[in-house]
MARTORKOL-169625 format. One record per residue (C-alpha): residue number from 1; residue in one letter; x, y, z negated. Coordinates in pm, whole numbers, plus 50000, padded with zeros to 5 digits. Each point is the difference from the previous one (the first is absolute). Example, Ala and Ser with C-alpha at 12.3 -4.5 7.8 and 13.67 -1.06 7.14 Angstrom:
[node 1; 'A'; [51230; 49550; 49220]]
[node 2; 'S'; [50137; 50344; 50066]]
//
This chain:
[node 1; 'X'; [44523; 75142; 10289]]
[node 2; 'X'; [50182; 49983; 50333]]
[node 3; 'X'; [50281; 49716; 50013]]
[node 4; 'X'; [50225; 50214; 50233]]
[node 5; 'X'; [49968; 50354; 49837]]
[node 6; 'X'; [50114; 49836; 49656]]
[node 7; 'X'; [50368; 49936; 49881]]
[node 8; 'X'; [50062; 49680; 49824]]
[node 9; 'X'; [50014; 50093; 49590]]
[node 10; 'X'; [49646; 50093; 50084]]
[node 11; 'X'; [49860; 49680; 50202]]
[node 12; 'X'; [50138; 49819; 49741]]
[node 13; 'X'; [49812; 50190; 49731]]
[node 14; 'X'; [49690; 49931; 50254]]
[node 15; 'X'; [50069; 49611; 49973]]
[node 16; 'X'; [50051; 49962; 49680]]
[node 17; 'X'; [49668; 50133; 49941]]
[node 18; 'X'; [49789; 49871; 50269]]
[node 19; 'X'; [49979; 49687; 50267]]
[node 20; 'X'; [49770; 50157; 50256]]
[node 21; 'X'; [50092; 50077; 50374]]
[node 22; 'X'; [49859; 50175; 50259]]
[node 23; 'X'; [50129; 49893; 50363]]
[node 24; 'X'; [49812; 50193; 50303]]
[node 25; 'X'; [49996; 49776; 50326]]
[node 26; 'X'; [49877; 50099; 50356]]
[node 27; 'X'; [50077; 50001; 50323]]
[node 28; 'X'; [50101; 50182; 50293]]
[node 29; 'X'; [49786; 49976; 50276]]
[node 30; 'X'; [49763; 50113; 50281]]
[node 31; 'X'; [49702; 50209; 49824]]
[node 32; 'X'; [49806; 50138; 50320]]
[node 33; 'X'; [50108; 50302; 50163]]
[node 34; 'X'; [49879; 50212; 49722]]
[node 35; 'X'; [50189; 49884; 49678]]
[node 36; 'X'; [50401; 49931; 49936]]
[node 37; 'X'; [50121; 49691; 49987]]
[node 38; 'X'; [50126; 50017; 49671]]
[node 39; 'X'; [49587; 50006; 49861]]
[node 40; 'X'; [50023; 49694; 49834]]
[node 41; 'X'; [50328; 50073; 49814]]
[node 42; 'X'; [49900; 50350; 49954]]
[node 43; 'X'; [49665; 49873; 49826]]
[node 44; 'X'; [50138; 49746; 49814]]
[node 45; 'X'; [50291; 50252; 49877]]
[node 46; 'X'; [49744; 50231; 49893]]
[node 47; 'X'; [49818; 49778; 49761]]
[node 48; 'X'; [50296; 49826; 49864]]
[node 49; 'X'; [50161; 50357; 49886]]
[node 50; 'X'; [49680; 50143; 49869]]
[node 51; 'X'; [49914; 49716; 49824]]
[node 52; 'X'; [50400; 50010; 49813]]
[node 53; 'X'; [49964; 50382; 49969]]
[node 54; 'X'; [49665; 49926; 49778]]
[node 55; 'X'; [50138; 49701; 49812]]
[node 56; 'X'; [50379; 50053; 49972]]
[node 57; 'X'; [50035; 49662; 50200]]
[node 58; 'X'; [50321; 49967; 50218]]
[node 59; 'X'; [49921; 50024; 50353]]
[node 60; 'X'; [50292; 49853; 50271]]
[node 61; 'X'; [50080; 50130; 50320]]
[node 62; 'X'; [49753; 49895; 50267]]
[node 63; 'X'; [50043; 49719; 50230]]
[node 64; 'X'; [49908; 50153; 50346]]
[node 65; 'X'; [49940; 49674; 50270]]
[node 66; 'X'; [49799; 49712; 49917]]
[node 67; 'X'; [49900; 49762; 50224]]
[node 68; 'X'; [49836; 50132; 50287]]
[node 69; 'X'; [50041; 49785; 50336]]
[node 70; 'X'; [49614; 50023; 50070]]
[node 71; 'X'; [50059; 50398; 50059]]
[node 72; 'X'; [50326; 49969; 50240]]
[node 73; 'X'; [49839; 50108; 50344]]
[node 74; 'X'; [49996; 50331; 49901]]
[node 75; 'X'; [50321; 50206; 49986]]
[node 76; 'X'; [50211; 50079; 49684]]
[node 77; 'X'; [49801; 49742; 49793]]
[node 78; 'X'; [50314; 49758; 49762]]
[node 79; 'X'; [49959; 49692; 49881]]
[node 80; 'X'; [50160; 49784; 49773]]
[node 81; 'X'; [50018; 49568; 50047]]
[node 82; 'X'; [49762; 49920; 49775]]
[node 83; 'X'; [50241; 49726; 49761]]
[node 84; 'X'; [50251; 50306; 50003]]
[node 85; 'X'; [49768; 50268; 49858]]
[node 86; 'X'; [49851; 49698; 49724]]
[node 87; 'X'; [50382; 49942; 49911]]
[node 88; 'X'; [50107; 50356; 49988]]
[node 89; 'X'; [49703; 50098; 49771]]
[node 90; 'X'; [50084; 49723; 49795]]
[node 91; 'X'; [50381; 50070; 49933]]
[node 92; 'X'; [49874; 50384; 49939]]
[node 93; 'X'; [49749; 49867; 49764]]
[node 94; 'X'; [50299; 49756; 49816]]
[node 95; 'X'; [50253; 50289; 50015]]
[node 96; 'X'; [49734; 50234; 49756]]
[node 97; 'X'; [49956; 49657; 49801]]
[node 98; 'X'; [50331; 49996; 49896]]
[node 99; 'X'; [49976; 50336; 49824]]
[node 100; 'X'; [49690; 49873; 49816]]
[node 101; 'X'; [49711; 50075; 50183]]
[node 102; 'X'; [49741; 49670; 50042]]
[node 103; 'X'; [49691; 50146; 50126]]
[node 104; 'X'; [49981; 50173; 50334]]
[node 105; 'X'; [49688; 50165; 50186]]
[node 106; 'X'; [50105; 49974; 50422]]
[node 107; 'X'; [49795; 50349; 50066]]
[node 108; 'X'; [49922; 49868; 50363]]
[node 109; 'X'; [49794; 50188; 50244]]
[node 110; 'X'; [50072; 49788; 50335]]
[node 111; 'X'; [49845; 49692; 50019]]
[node 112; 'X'; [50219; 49827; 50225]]
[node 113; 'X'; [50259; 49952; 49638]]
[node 114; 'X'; [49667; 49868; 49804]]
[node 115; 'X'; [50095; 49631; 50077]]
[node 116; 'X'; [50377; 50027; 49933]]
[node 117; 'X'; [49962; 50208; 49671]]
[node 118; 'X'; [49759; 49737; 49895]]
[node 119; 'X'; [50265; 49713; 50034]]
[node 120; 'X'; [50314; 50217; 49894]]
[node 121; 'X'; [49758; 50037; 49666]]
[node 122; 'X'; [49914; 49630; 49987]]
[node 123; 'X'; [50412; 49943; 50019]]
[node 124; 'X'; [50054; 50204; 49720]]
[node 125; 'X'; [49729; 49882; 49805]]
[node 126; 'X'; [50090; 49633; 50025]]
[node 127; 'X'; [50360; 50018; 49849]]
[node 128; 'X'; [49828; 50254; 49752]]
[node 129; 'X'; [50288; 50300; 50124]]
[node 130; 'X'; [49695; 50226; 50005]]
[node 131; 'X'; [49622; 50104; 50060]]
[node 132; 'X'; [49959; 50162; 50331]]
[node 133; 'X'; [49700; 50113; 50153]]
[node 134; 'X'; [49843; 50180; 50321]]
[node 135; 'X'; [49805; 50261; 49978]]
[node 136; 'X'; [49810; 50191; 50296]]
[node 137; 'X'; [49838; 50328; 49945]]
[node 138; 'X'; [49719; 49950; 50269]]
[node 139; 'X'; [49957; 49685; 49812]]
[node 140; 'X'; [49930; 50139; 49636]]
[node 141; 'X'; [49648; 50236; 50119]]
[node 142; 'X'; [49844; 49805; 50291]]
[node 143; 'X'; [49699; 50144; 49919]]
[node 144; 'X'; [50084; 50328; 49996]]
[node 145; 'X'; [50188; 49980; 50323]]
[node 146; 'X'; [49662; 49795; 50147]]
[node 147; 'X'; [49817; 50278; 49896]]
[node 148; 'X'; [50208; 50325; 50118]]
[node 149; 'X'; [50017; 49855; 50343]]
[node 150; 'X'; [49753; 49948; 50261]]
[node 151; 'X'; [50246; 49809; 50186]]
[node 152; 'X'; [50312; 49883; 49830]]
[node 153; 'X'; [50293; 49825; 50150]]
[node 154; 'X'; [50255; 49779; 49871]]
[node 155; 'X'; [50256; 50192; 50173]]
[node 156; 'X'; [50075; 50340; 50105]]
[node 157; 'X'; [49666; 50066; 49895]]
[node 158; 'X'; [49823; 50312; 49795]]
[node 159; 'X'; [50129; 49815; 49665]]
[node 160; 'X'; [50340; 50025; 50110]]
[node 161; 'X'; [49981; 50326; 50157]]
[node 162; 'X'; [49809; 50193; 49720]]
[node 163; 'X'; [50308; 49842; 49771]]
[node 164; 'X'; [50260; 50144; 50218]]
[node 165; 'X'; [49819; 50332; 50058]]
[node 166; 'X'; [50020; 50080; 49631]]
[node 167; 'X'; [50361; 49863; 49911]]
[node 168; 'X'; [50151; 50116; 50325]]
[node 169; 'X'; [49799; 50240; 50226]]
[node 170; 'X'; [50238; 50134; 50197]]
[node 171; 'X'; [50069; 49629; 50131]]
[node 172; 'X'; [49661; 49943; 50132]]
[node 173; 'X'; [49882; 50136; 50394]]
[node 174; 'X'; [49618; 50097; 49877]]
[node 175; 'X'; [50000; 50125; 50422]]
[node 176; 'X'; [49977; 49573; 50075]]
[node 177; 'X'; [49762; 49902; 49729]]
[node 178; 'X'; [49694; 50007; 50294]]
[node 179; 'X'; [50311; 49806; 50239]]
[node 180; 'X'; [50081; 49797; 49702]]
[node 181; 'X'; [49610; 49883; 49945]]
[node 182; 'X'; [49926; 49984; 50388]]
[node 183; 'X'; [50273; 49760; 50117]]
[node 184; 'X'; [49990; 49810; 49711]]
[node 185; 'X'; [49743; 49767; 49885]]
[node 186; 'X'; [49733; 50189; 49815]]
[node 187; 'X'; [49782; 49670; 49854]]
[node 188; 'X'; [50177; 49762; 49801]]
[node 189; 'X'; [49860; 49625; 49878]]
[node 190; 'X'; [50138; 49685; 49919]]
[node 191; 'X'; [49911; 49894; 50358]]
[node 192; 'X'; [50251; 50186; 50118]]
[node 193; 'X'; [50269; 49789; 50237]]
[node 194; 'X'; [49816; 49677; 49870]]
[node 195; 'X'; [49892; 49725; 50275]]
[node 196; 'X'; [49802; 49688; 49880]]
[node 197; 'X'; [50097; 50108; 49662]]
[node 198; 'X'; [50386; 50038; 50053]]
[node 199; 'X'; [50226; 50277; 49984]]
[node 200; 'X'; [50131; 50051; 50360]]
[node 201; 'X'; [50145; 50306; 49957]]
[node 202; 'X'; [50370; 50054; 49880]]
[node 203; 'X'; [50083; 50328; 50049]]
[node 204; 'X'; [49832; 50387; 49948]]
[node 205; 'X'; [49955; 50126; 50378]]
[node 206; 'X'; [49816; 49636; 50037]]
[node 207; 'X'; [49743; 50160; 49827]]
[node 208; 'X'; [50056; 50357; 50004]]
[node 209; 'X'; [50119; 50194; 50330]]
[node 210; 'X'; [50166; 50277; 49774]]
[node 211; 'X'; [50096; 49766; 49712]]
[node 212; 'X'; [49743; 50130; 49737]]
[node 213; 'X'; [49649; 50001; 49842]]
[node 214; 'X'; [49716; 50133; 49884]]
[node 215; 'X'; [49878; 50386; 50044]]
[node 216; 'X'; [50294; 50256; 49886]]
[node 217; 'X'; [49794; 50294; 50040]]
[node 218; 'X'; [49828; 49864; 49690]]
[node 219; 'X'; [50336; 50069; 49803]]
[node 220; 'X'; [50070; 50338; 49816]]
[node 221; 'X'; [50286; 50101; 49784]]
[node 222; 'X'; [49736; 50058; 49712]]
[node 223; 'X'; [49857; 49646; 50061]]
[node 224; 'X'; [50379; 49867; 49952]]
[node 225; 'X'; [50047; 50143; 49654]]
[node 226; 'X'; [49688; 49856; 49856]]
[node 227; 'X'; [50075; 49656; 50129]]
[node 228; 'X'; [50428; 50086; 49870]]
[node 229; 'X'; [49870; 50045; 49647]]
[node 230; 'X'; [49752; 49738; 50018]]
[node 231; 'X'; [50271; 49715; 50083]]
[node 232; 'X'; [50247; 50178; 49823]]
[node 233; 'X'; [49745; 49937; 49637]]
[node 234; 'X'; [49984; 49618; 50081]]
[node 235; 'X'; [50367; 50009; 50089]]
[node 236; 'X'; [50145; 50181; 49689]]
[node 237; 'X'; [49680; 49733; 49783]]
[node 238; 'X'; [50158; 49690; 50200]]
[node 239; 'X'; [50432; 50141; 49872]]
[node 240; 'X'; [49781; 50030; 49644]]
[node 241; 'X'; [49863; 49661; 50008]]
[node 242; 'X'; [50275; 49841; 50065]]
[node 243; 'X'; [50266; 50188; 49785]]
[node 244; 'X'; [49801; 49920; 49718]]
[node 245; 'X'; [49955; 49574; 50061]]
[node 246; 'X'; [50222; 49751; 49853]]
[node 247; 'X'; [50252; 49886; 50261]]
[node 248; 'X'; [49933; 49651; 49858]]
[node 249; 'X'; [49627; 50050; 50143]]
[node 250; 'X'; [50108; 50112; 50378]]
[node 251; 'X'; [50186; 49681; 50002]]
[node 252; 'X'; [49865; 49666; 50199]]
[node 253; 'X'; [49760; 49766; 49714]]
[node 254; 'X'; [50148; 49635; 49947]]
[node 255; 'X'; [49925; 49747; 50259]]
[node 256; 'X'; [49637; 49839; 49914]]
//
């Protein structure tokens, strides 16, 4: 069920049988010179309405920026103050509260928001309004991502870019996959912008000349829709779970 496609007699029929949201979160931001800047958002849209469209969850509009400051050197990339984007998610979440829903899945696929959905869920959780939690899809198969990829990237890379050539083809420039890959940076470890064991890096282009990771040529639009229903199974089993748990449960245990 889609929130805004729905008039009200039936949302209320909706909440008066069920407590379960789905709220998509991404961003819009710089995504290499072969993918939109609306991937994350895109991605994270995808899953959230598939996953509703198998379950008969409700599924709200999705919020487009996150935070993404550490992607501003390239053009067209928006970005949200981080306490702004943590209190706006919050007052969504608290508006859908007041209709009866106290369990929320944040279908995230940007992982500048992971930090800020994390504490919006702790806030809710501590004065017991509601259970929220994050969810990212590259998150849910590591292994199979590991193992379709050669060279993966946390950004821009042939995860995101297989997702995006099977949701949204048309969106993708498969003539700057080779640019994409050669400006980039191709090998990826977690030595990357560390010094003595700190993180001296802040932004992308420290790191990346083109903003993005990994090998995109690896990426196929047949690659992105086994890895789309794979995520979208643990997705629609995580919505399950936690429909089915005893509010009582999700709440924080007595202090020791």
């Amino acid at each position: 069920m889609y929130l805004p496609n729905e008039a009200w007699p039936d949302l209320q029929s909706y909440f008066e049988e069920e407590s379960l949201a789905l709220v998509p979160l991404g961003s819009t931001e710089q995504h290499g010179p072969h993918l939109p800047e609306g991937t994350d958002h895109l991605i994270a849209e995808g899953f959230a309405r598939e996953v509703a469209e198998r379950t008969g969850y409700l599924c709200t509009p999705t919020i487009t920026i996150g935070v993404s400051d550490h992607h501003l050197q390239f053009p067209g990339t928006a970005s949200a103050d981080p306490a702004a984007f943590r209190d706006y998610v919050e007052s969504i979440t608290r508006s859908l509260t007041t209709h009866g829903i106290d369990r929320v899945i944040y279908v995230n696929a940007h992982g500048g928001n992971v930090t800020h959905l994390r504490e919006v869920g702790r806030r809710l959780r501590n004065d017991e309004t509601a259970f929220a939690v994050e969810w990212m899809w590259d998150e849910s198969i590591p292994e199979r991502i590991d193992e379709t990829f050669e060279h993966n990237g946390p950004h821009g890379g042939p995860k995101e870019t297989a997702l995006i050539q099977h949701l949204h083809p048309d969106l993708v420039h498969e003539d700057r996959l080779e640019e994409a890959r050669d400006d980039g940076l191709v090998e990826v470890d977690e030595g990357i912008g560390r010094t003595h064991g700190s993180r001296t890096f802040y932004d992308s282009i420290d790191n990346s000349e083109n903003g993005v990771f990994g090998d995109q040529t690896d990426a196929s639009a047949e690659i992105g829709a086994e890895l789309f229903g794979a995520a979208s199974d643990e997705l629609e089993a995580l919505a399950m779970w936690l429909a089915d748990q005893e509010f009582s449960d999700l709440m924080p245990k007595e202090h020791v």
